[in-house]
C-alpha positions in Angstrom: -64.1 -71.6 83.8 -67.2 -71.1 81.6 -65.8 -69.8 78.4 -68.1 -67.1 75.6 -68.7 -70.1 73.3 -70.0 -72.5 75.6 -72.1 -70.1 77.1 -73.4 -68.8 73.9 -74.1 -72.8 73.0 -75.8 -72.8 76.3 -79.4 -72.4 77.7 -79.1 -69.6 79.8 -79.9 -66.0 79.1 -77.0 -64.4 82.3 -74.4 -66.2 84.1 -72.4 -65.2 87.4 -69.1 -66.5 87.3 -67.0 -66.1 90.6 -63.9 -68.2 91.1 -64.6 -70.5 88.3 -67.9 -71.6 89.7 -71.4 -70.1 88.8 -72.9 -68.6 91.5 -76.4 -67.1 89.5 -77.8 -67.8 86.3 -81.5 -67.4 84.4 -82.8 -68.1 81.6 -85.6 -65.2 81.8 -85.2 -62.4 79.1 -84.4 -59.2 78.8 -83.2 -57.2 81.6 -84.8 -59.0 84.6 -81.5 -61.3 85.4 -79.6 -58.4 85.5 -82.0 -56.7 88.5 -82.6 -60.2 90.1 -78.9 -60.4 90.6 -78.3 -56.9 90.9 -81.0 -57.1 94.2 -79.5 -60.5 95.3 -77.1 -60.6 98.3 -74.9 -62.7 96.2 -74.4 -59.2 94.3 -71.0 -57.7 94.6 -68.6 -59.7 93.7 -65.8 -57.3 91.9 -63.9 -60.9 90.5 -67.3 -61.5 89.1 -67.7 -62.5 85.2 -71.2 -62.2 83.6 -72.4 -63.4 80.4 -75.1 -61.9 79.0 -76.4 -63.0 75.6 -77.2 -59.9 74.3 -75.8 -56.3 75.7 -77.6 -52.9 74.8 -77.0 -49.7 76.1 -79.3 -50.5 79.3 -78.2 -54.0 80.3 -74.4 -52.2 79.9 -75.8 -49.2 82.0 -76.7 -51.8 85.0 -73.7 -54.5 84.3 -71.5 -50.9 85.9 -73.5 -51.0 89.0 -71.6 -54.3 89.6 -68.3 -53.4 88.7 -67.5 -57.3 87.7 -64.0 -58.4 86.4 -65.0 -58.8 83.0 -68.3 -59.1 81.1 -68.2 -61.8 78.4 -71.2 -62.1 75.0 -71.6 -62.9 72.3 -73.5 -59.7 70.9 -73.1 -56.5 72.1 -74.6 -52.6 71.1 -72.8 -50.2 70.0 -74.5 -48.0 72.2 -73.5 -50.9 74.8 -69.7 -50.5 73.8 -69.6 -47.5 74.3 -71.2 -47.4 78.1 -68.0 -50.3 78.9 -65.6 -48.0 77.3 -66.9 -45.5 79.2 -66.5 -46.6 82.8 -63.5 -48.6 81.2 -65.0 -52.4 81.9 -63.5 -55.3 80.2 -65.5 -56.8 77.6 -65.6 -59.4 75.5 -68.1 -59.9 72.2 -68.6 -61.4 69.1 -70.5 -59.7 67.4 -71.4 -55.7 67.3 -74.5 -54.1 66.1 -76.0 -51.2 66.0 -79.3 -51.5 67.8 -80.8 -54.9 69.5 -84.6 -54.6 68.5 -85.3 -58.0 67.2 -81.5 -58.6 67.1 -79.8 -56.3 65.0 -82.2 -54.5 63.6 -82.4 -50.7 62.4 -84.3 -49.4 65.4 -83.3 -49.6 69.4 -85.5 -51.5 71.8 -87.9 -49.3 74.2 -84.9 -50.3 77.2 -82.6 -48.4 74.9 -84.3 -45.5 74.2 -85.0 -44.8 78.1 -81.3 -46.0 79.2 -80.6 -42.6 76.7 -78.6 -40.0 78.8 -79.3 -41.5 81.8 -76.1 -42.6 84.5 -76.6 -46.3 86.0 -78.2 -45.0 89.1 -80.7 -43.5 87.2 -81.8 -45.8 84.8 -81.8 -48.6 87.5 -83.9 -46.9 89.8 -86.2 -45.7 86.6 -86.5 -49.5 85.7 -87.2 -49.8 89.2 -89.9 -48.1 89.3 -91.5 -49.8 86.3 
């Protein structure tokens, strides 16, 4: 089983992890692993773990659409946090920050503005449609 720390010392950007064995991963950036996987028919696995390197507010916002087992990185949101606390998700993470522009910086990253207010349906079917 792929643990946080080796997949944060890792090349990959998103990992699928069903039964111990990966079943996606990418190394493209910011949310497009999420929606290739998310429009896979390997998609819907509810034992599923994913590993995301970083976790805002909109990658959290599609991560529910999956309803995996547990969601494992090593920096997450708080606007993130709050989206797995929400729809009670396990999580694990590192580190938290506020915002993930540039990596913890004091502003949030155009995803996270639009994910604002906006259910999973929603936003995935806004990012959709960009």
């Amino acid at each position: 089983m792929l643990t946080l720390s080796e997949f944060a010392q890792g090349d990959h950007n998103f990992v699928v992890v069903v039964d111990g064995k990966g079943v996606f991963s990418s190394t493209k950036s910011d949310l497009i692993p999420i929606l290739d996987y998310l429009d896979s028919d390997r998609a819907g696995h509810t034992d599923a773990v994913l590993f995301d390197r970083y976790i805002g507010r909109a990658a959290a916002l599609l991560m529910t659409m999956l309803k995996p087992a547990r969601v494992c990185t090593p920096v997450i949101s708080k606007g993130g946090r709050a989206v797995f606390e929400e729809f009670q998700m396990s999580f694990e993470a590192t580190e938290t920050v506020e915002y993930l522009m540039g990596v913890a910086s004091d502003g949030m990253c155009q995803w996270e503005k639009l994910a604002q207010g906006k259910s999973p349906s929603e936003f995935h079917q806004l990012v959709k449609r960009r």
